[in-house]
C-alpha positions as CSV (number, residue, x, y, z in Angstrom):
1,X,54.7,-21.2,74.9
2,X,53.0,-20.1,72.0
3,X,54.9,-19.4,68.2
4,X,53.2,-16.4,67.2
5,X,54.9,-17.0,63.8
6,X,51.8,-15.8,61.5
7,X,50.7,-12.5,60.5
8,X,46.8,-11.7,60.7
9,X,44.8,-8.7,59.8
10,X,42.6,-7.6,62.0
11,X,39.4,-5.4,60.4
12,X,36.9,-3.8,62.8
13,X,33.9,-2.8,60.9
14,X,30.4,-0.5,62.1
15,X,27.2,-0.1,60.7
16,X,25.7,3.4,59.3
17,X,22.8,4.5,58.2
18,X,22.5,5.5,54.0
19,X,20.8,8.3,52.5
20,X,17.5,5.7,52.6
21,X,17.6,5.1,56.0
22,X,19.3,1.2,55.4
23,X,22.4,0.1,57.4
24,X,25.2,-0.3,55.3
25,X,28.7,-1.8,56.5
26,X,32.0,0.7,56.9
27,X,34.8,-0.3,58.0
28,X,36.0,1.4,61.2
29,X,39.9,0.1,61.7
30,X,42.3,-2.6,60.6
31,X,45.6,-3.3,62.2
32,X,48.2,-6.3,61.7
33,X,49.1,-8.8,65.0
34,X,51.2,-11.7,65.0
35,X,49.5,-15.0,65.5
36,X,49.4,-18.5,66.2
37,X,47.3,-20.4,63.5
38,X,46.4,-23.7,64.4
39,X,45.5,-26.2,61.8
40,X,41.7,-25.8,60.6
41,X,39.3,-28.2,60.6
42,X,36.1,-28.5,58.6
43,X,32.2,-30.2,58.7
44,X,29.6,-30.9,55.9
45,X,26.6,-29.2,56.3
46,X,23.4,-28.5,53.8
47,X,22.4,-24.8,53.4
48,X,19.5,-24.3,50.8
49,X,19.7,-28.1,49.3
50,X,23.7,-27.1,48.5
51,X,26.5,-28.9,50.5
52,X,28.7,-26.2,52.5
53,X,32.1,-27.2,53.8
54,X,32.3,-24.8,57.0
55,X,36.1,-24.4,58.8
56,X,37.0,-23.7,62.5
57,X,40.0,-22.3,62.8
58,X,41.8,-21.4,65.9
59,X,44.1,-18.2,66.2
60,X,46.1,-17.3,69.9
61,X,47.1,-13.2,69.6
62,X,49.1,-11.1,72.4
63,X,46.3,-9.6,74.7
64,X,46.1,-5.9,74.2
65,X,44.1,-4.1,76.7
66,X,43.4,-0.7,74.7
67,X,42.6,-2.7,71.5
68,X,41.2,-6.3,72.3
69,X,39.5,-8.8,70.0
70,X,35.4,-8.2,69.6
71,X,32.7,-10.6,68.2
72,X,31.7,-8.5,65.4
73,X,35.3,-8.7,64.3
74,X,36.7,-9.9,61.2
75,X,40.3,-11.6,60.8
76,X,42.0,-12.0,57.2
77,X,44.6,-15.0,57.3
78,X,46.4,-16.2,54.0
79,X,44.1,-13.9,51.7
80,X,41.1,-15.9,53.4
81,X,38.4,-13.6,55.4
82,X,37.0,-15.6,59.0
83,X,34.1,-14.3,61.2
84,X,34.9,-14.7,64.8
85,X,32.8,-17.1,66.9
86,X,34.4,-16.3,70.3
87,X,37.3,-14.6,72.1
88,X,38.5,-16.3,75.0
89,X,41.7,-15.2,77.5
90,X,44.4,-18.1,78.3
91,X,44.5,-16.5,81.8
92,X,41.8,-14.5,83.9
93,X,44.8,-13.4,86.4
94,X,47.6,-12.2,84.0
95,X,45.8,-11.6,80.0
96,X,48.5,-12.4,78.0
97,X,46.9,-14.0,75.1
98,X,43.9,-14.0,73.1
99,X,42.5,-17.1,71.9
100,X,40.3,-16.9,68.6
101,X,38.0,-18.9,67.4
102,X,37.1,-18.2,64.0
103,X,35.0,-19.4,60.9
104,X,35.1,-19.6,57.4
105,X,32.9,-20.7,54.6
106,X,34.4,-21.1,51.3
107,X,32.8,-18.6,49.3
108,X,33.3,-20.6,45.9
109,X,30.8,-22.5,47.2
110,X,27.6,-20.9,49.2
111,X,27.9,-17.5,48.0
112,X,27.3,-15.3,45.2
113,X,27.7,-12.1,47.2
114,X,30.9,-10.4,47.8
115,X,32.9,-11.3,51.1
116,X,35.6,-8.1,51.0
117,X,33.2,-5.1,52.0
118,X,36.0,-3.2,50.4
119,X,35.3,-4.3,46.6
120,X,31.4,-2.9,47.1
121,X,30.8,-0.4,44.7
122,X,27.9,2.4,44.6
123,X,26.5,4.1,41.5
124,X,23.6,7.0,42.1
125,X,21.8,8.4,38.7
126,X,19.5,10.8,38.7
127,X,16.2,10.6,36.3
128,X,15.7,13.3,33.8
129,X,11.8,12.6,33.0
130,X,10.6,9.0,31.0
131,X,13.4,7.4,30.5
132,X,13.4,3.8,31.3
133,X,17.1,3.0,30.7
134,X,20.6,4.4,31.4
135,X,23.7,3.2,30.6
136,X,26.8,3.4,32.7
137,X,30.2,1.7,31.5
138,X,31.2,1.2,35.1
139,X,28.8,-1.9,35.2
140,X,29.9,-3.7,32.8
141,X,31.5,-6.6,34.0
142,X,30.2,-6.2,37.4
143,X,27.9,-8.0,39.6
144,X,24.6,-5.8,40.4
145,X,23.2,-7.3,44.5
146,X,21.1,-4.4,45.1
147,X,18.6,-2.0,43.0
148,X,16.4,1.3,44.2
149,X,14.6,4.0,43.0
150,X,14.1,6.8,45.6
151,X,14.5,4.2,48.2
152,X,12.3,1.3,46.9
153,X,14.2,-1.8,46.3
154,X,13.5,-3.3,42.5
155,X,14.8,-7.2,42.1
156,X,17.6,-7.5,39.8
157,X,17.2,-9.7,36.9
158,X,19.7,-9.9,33.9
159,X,17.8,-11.4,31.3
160,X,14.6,-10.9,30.2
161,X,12.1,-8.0,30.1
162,X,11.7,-5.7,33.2
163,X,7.9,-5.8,34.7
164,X,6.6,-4.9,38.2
165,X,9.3,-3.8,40.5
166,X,12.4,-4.8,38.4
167,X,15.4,-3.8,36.5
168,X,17.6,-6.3,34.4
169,X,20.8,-5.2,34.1
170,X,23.1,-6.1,31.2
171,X,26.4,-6.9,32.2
172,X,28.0,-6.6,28.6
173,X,26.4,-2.7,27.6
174,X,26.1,-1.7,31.7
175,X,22.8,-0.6,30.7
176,X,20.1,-0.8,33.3
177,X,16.4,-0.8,31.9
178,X,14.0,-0.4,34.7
179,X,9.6,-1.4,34.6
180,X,8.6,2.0,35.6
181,X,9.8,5.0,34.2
182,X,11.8,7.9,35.8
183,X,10.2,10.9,37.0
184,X,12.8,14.1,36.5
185,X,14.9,14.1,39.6
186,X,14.1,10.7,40.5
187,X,17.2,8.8,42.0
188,X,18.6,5.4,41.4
189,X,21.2,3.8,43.4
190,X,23.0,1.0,42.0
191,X,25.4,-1.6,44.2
192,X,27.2,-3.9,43.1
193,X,30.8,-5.5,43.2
């Protein structure tokens, strides 16, 4: 028998469309289970010429037939967030449990974007004619992914001197200094963690 002696979050998430016609990430439910964790296990592997330790882990959950397990599903164990692989049944005849197989790569290591879709912040300004640079205090500190201006993506750079299609950010001021200037009611959208 099974010792489901663990607790697990379960966090459903969907995918909606922004004000610029992208899909952006909300999450649609989250609800606890008790589990069955079984030991993890781990492999080398070489992502962009940097070494990436990726873990299997296996979780067994009580079948629930109005809220079962999906894919697209995302478990949090032990503070730790794991994309589901597959969901398998013990039993085709009687479903009583669930067994998960998860993964996790350890984000101090491949990643410099955010794993908890919860931390992901949005700032929107809106351009009052020829300005090149705002300021906003809640950027300092912050890690800026993602840059537009009415819908065009700039790259983000944090050093240096903003040409073409980009914006450098300065993570000590939160000022943003964009290439092109604003037009008046031009809108920037800022997102970052």
């Amino acid at each position: 028998m099974y010792k489901l002696n663990r607790r697990i979050t379960i966090r459903r998430y969907s995918t909606v469309k922004n004000d610029f016609g992208g899909l952006v990430s909300v999450q649609t439910g989250s609800w606890n289970k008790w589990a069955q964790a079984n030991e993890r296990f781990g492999t080398s592997s070489s992502t962009l010429q940097q070494q990436v330790w990726e873990y299997d882990q296996r979780f067994i959950i009580r079948f629930e037939k109005d809220r079962p397990t999906k894919s697209n599903d995302l478990i949090e164990y032990e503070g730790r967030l794991f994309r589901v692989n597959s969901v398998g049944i013990d039993s085709e005849g009687f479903k009583a449990f669930e067994i998960i197989r998860c993964v996790r790569i350890d984000t101090n290591i491949n990643s410099t974007a955010p794993v908890d879709n919860d931390s992901i912040q949005v700032i929107n300004y809106t351009g009052i004619g020829d300005e090149t640079t705002f300021t906003n205090i809640g950027l300092i500190g912050k890690t800026v992914f993602a840059a537009f201006k009415d819908g065009v993506q700039f790259v983000v750079k944090t050093t240096g001197t903003a040409t073409d299609k980009q914006v450098v950010i300065n993570q000590a001021t939160g000022d943003t200094t964009w290439s092109v200037p604003f037009n008046a009611g031009e809108i920037a959208t800022i997102i970052y963690y």
